[in-house]
N, C-alpha and C positions, 0 to 999 in steps of 0.2 A: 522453414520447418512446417507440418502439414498441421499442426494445430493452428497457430499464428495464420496462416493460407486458410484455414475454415473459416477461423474470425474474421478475417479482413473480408471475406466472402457473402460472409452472413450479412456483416451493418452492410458493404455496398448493397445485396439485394434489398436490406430495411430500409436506407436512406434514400436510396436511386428514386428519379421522379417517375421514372417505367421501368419496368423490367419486363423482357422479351425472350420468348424459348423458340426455338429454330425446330420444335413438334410440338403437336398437342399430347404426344405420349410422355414429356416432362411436364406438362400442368401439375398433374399428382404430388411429384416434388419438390415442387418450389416451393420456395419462405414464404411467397406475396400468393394472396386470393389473388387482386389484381391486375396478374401477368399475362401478356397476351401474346399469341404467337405470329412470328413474321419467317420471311424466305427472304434469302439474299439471289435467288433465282438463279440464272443461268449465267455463265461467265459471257462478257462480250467478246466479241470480234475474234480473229484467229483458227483456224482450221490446223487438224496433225498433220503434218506435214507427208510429201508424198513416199521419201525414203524411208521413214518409220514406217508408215502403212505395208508398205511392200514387204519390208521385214515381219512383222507382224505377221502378213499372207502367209511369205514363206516357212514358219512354226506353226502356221495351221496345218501346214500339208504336210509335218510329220509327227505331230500330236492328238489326241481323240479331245482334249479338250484346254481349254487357254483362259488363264486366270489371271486380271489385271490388278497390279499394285502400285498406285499413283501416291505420293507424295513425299516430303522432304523428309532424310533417314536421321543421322546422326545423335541412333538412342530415341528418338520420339515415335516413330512407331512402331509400333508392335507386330504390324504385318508383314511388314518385312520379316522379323524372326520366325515367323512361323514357317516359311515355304517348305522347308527340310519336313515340317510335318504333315502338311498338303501334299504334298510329294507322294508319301509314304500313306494317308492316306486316299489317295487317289487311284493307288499302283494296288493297295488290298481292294478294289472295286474293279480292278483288271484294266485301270483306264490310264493312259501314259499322259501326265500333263505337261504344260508347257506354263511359262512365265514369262507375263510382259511388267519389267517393272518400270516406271521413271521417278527419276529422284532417290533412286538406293543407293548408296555409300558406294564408291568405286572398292573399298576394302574390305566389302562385306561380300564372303565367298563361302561357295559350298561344296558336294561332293561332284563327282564328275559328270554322272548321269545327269543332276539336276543341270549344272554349268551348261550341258547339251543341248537344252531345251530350255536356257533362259535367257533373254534378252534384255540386254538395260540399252534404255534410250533416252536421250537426251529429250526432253519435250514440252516447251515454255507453255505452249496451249493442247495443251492432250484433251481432246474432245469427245466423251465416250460417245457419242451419237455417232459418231465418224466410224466408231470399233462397232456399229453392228455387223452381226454375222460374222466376225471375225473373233472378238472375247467373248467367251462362256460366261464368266464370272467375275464382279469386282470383289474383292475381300477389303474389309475393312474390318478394325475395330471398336470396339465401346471408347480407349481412349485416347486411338487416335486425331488430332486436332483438328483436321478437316473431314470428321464423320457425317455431319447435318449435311452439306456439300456434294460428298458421295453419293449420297443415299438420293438424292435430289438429281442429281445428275445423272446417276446409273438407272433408274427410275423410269425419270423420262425418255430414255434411251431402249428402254427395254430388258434392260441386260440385269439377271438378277445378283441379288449380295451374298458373300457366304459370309458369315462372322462365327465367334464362340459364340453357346450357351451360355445363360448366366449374368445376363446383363441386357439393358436397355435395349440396347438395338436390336436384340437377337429377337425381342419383343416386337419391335419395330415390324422387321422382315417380317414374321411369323404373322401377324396382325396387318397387316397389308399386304400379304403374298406379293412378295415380291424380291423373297431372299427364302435362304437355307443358315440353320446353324448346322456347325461340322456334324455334329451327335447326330441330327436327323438325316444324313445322306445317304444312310440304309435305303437302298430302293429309290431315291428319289430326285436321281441325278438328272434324270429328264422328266419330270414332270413340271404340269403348265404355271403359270404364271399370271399375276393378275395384275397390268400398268396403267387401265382401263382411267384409275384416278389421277394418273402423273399425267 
């Protein structure tokens, strides 16, 4: 129950002997003055693999732009549902997109066009540093469970974030240029990018 989940939320933050936020842009909302922020950095070891990659090449060569969605489906993320609206999005800006998912539901399907230009891959260490020049975009969202992650890893990569308005992260992006929320992609589908701090 989400009440009982708040409680049990609050005393852990009261009692815990640290409490740690994965941004300085959650300082603001946390229970504890004295929370401080950490990074679990960069995943070790493993490279994508070279059959993925290739795949991946080959929907650059028939899409104007390619938007990656990493992590585990089943109901917890949110990004995955959205693609049908990216899609449609993308296609009113006259740009055909493509999708690279890993870890989407094998039962999670959509209309044909999409199906055409979407890829799911299997990929134990999917490495966005490995996807430059190859993905446009990560999408993630607010409550996605590997958001801090993303953000940190598409980041240092270079590769900027799309998320909804309306929340945290879209803060985030916006505030370290280094992402787009959907709302703002009037006009600003190539504009520059700042990873100078990652």
């Amino acid at each position: 129950h989400k009440c009982i989940e708040r409680i049990r939320r609050g005393l852990l933050a009261r009692f815990a002997d640290h409490v740690f936020v994965l941004d300085p842009a959650f300082l603001p909302f946390c229970a504890r003055a004295d929370a401080r922020v950490v990074s679990f950095g960069a995943k070790e070891g493993g490279r994508t693999s070279t059959a993925n990659l290739d795949a991946i090449r080959s929907l650059t060569e028939r899409v104007d732009k390619v938007i990656l969605i990493a992590g585990q489906d089943g109901g917890k993320y949110m990004a995955f549902m959205r693609i049908t609206e990216l899609h449609e999005l993308f296609a009113g800006f006259g740009q055909k997109v493509g999708f690279v998912t890993a870890g989407m539901a094998d039962n999670r399907r959509f209309n044909d066009a999409i199906e055409a230009d979407l890829l799911r891959i299997v990929e134990p260490n999917i490495r966005e540093k490995d996807l430059v020049g190859l993905v446009d975009y990560v999408y993630r969202e607010n409550t996605d469970i590997s958001m801090p992650y993303t953000i940190y890893a598409a980041a240092t990569a270079g590769i900027p974030v799309l998320t909804r308005e309306g929340n945290i992260l879209a803060k985030i992006v916006r505030r370290e240029q280094i992402g787009l929320s959907i709302e703002d992609m009037d006009g600003a589908l190539d504009q520059d990018f700042d990873f100078a701090g990652f």
